[in-house]
MDAnalysis code that builds the backbone (N, CA, C; Angstrom):
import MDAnalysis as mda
import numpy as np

u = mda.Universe.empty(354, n_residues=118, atom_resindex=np.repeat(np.arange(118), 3), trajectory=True)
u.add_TopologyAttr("name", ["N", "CA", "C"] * 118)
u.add_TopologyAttr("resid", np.arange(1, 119))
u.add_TopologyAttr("resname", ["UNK", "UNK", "UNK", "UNK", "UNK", "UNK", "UNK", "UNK", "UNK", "UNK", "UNK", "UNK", "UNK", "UNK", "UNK", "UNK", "UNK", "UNK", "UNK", "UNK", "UNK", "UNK", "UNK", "UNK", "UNK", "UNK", "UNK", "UNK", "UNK", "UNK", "UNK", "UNK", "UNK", "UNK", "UNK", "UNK", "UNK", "UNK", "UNK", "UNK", "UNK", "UNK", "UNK", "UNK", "UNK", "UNK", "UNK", "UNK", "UNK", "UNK", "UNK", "UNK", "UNK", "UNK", "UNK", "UNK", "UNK", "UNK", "UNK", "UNK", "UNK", "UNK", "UNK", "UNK", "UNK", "UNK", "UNK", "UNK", "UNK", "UNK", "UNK", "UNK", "UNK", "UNK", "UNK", "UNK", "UNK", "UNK", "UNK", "UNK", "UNK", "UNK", "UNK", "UNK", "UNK", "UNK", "UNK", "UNK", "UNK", "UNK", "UNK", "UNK", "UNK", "UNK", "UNK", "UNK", "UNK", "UNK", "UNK", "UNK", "UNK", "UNK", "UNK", "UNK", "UNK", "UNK", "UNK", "UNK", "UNK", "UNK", "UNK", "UNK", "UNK", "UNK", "UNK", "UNK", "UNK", "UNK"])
u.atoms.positions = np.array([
    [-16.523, -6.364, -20.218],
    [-16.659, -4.968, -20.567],
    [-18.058, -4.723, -21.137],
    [-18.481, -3.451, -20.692],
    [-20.127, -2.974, -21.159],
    [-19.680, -2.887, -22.703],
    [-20.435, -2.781, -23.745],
    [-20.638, -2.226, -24.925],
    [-20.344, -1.233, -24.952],
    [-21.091, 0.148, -24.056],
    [-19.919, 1.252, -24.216],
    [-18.639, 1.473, -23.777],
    [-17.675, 0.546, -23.107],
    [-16.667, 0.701, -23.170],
    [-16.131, 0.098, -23.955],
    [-16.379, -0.941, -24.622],
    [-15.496, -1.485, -26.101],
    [-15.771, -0.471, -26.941],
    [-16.739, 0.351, -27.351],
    [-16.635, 1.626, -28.125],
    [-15.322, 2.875, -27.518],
    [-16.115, 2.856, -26.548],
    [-14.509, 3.923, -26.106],
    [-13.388, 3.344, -26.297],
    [-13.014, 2.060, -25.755],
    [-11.885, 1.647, -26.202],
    [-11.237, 1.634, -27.685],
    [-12.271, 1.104, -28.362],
    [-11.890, 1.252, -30.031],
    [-11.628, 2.369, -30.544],
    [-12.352, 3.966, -29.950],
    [-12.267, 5.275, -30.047],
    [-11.006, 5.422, -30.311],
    [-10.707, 5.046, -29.316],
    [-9.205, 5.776, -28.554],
    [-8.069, 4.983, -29.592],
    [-8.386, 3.362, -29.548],
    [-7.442, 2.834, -30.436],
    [-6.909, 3.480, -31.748],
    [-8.134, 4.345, -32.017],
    [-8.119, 4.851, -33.453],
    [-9.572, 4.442, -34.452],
    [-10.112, 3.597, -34.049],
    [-11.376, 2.950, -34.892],
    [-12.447, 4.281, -35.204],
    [-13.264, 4.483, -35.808],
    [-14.249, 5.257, -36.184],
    [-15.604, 4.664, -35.200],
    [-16.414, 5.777, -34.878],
    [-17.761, 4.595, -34.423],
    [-18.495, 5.151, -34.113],
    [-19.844, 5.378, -33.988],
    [-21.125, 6.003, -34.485],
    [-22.310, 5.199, -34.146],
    [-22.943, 5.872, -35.134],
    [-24.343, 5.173, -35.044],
    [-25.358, 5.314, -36.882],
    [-25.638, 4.120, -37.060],
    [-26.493, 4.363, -38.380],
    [-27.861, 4.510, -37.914],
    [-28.602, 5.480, -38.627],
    [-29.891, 5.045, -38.530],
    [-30.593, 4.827, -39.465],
    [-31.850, 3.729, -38.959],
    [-32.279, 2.990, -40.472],
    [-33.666, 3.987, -40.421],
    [-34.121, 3.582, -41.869],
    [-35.871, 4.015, -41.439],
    [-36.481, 3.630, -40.579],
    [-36.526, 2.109, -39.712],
    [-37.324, 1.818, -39.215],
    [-37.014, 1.245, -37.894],
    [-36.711, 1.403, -36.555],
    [-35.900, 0.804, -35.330],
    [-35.167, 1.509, -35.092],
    [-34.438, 1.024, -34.241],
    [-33.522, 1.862, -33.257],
    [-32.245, 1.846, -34.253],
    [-31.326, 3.353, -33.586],
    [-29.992, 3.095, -34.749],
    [-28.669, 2.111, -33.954],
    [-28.039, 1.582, -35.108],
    [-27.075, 0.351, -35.354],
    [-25.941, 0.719, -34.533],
    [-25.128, 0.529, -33.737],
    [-23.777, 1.552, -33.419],
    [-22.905, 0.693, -34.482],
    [-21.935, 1.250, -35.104],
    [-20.535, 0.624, -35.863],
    [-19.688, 1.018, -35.195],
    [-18.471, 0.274, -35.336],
    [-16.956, 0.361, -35.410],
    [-16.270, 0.035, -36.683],
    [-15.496, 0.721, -37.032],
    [-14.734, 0.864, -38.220],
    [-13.591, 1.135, -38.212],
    [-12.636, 0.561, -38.941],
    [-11.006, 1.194, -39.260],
    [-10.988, 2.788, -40.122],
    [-10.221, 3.379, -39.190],
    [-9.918, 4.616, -39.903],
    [-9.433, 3.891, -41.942],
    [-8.648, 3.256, -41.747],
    [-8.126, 3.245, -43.286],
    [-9.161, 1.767, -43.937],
    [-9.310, 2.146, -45.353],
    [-10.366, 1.503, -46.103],
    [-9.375, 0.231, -46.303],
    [-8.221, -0.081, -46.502],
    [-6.896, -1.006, -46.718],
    [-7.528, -1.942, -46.076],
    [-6.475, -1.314, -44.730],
    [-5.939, -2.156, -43.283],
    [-6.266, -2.000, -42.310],
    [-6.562, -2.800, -41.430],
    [-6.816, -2.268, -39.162],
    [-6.071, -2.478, -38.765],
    [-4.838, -2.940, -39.594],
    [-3.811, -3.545, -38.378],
    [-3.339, -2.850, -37.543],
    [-3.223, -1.849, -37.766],
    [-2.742, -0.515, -36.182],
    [-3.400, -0.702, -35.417],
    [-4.786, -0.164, -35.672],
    [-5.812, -0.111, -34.809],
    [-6.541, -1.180, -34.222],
    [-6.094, -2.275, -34.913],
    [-6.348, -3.911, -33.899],
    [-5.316, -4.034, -33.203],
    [-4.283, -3.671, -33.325],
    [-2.995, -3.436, -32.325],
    [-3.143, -2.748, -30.890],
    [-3.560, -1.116, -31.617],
    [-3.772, -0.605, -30.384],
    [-4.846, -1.425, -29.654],
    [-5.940, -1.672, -29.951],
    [-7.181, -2.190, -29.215],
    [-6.511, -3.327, -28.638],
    [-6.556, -4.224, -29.176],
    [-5.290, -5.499, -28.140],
    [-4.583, -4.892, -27.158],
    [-4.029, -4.110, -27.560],
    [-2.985, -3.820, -26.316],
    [-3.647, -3.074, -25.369],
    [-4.920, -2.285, -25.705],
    [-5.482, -1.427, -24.274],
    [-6.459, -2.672, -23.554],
    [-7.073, -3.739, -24.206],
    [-8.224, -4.684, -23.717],
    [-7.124, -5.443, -22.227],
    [-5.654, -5.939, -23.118],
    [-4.495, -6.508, -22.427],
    [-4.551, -5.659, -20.779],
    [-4.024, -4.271, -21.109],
    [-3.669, -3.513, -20.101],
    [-5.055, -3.438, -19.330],
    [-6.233, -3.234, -20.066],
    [-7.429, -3.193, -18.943],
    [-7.511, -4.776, -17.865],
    [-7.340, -5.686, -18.708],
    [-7.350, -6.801, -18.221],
    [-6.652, -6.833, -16.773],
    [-5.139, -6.721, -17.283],
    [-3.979, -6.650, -15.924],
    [-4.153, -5.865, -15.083],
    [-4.858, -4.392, -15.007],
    [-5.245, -3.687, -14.217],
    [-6.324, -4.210, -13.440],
    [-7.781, -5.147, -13.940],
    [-8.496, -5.706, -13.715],
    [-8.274, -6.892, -12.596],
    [-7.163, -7.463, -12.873],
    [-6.281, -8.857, -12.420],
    [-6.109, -8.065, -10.638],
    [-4.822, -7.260, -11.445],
    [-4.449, -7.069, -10.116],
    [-4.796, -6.151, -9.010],
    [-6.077, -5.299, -9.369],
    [-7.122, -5.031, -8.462],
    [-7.710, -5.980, -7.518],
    [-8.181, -7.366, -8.199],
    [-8.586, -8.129, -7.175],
    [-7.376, -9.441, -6.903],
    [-6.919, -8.838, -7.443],
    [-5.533, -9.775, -6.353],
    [-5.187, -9.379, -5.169],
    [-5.150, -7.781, -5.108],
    [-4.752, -7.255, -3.831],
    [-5.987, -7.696, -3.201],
    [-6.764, -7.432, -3.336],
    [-8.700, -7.574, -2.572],
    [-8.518, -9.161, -2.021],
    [-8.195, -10.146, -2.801],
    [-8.191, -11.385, -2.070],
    [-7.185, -11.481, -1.215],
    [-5.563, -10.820, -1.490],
    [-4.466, -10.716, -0.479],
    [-4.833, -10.488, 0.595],
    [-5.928, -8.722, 0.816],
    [-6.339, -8.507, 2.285],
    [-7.102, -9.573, 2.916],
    [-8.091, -10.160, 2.036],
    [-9.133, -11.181, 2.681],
    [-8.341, -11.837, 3.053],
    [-7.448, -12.697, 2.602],
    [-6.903, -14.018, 2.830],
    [-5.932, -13.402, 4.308],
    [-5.463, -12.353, 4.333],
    [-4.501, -12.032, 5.511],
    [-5.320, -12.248, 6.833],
    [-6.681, -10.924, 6.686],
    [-7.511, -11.099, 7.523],
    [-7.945, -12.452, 8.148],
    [-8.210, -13.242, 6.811],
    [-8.628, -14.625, 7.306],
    [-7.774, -15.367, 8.590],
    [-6.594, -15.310, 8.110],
    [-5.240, -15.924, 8.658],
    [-4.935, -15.742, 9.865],
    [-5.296, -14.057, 10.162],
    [-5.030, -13.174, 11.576],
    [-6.050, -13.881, 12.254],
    [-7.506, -13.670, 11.547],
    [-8.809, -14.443, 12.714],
    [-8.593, -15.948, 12.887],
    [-8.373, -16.349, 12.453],
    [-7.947, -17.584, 12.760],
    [-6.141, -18.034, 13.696],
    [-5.706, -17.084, 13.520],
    [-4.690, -16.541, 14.590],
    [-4.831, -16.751, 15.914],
    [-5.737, -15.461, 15.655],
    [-6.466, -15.001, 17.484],
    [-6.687, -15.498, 17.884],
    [-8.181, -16.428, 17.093],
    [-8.876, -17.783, 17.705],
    [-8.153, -19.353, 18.289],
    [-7.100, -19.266, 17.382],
    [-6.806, -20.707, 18.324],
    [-5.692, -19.984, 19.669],
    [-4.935, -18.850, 19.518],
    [-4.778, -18.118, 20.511],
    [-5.488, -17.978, 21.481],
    [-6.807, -17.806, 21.615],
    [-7.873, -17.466, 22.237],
    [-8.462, -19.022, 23.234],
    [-8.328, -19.772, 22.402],
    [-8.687, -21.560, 22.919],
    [-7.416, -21.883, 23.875],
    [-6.335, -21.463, 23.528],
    [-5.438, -22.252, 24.163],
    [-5.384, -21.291, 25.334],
    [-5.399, -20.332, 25.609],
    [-6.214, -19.118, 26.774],
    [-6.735, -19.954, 27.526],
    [-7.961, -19.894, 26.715],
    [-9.116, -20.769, 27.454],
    [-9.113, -21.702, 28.400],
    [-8.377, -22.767, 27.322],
    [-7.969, -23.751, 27.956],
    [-7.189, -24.272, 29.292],
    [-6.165, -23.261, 29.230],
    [-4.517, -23.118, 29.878],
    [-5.747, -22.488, 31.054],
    [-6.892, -21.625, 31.327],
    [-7.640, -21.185, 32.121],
    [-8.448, -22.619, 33.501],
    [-8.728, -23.305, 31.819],
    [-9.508, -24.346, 32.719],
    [-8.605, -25.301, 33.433],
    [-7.250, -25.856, 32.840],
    [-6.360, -26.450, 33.369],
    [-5.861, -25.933, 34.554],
    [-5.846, -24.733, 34.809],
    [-4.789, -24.132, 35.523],
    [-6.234, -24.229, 37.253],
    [-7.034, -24.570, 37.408],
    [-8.005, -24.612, 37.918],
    [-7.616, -26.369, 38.468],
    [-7.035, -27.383, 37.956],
    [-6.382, -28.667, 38.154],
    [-5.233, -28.265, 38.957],
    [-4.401, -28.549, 40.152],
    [-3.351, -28.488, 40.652],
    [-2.504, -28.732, 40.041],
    [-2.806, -30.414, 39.720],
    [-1.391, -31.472, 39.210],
    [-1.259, -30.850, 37.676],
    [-1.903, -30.092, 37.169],
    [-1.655, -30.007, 35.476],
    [-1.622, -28.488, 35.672],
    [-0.770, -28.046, 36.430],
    [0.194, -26.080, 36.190],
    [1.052, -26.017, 35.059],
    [1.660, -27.291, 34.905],
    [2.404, -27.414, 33.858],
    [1.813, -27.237, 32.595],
    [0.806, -27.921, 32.794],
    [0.071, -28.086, 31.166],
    [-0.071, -26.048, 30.965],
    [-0.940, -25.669, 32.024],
    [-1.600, -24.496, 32.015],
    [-0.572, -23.263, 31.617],
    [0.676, -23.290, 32.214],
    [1.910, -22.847, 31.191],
    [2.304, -22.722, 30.083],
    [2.267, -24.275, 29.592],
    [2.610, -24.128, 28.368],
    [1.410, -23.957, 27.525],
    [0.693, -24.160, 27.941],
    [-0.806, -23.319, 26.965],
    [-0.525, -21.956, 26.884],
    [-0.228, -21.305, 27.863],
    [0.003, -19.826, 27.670],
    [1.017, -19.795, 26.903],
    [1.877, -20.560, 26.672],
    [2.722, -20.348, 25.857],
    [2.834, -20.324, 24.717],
    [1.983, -21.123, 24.062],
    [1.402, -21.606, 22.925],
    [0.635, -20.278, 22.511],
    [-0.551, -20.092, 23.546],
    [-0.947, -18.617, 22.994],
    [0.070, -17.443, 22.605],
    [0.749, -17.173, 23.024],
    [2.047, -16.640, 22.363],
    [2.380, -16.596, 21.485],
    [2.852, -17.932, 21.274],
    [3.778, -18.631, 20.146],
    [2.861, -18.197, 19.215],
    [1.269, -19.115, 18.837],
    [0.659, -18.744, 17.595],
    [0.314, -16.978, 17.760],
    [0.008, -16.430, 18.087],
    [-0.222, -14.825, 18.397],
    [1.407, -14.014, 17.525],
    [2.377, -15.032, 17.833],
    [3.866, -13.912, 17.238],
    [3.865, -15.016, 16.021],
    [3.216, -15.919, 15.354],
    [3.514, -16.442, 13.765],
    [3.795, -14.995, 13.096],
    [4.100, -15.359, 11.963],
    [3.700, -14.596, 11.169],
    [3.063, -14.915, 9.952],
    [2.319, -13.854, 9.874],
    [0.853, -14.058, 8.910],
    [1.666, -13.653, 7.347],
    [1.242, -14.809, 6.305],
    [1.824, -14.577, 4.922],
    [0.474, -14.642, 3.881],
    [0.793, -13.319, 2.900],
    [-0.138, -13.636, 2.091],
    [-0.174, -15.506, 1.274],
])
């Protein structure tokens, strides 16, 4: 997280937060507990929104690697689909090996109807 979003976040938790300025340099930003006591609320809330940003964070690129990894799976699908094509092409060009050239096509099939799992 940038610096200004741990400020917004703390905002929202409830924290106080600003900026000091000194005589001399740039001004300080703070965060502070509303109560002079205790933070414990407001370290509560903040935990629990950093948590929820997190899991939202998570499972944004979980889905993002799910598609990659599917995609991956499909191209690599096609492709040995695509070889055994090929192949079953060049065989089938042999008399005595029709058989082979069959079941190559078949094979292209077969891997072409897998099914692809995240």
């Amino acid at each position: 997280m940038t610096r200004d979003e741990i400020v917004k976040l703390a905002q929202e938790s409830g924290f106080r937060a600003g900026h000091i300025t000194l005589t001399s340099g740039d001004p300080i930003a703070f965060i502070a507990p509303l109560s002079a006591t205790s933070c414990i609320v407001e370290l509560e809330r903040f935990a629990a929104a950093e948590r929820e940003a997190c899991a939202k964070a998570c499972d944004e690129r979980a889905e993002a690697w799910r598609a990659a990894h599917i995609a991956g799976q499909r191209a690599m699908q096609d492709r040995a689909a695509e070889l055994c094509e090929q192949f079953s092409l060049a065989v089938l060009e042999s008399e005595w090996a029709n058989g082979y050239a069959v079941a190559l096509k078949d094979a292209a099939c077969g891997i072409r109807a897998l099914e692809v799992k995240p």
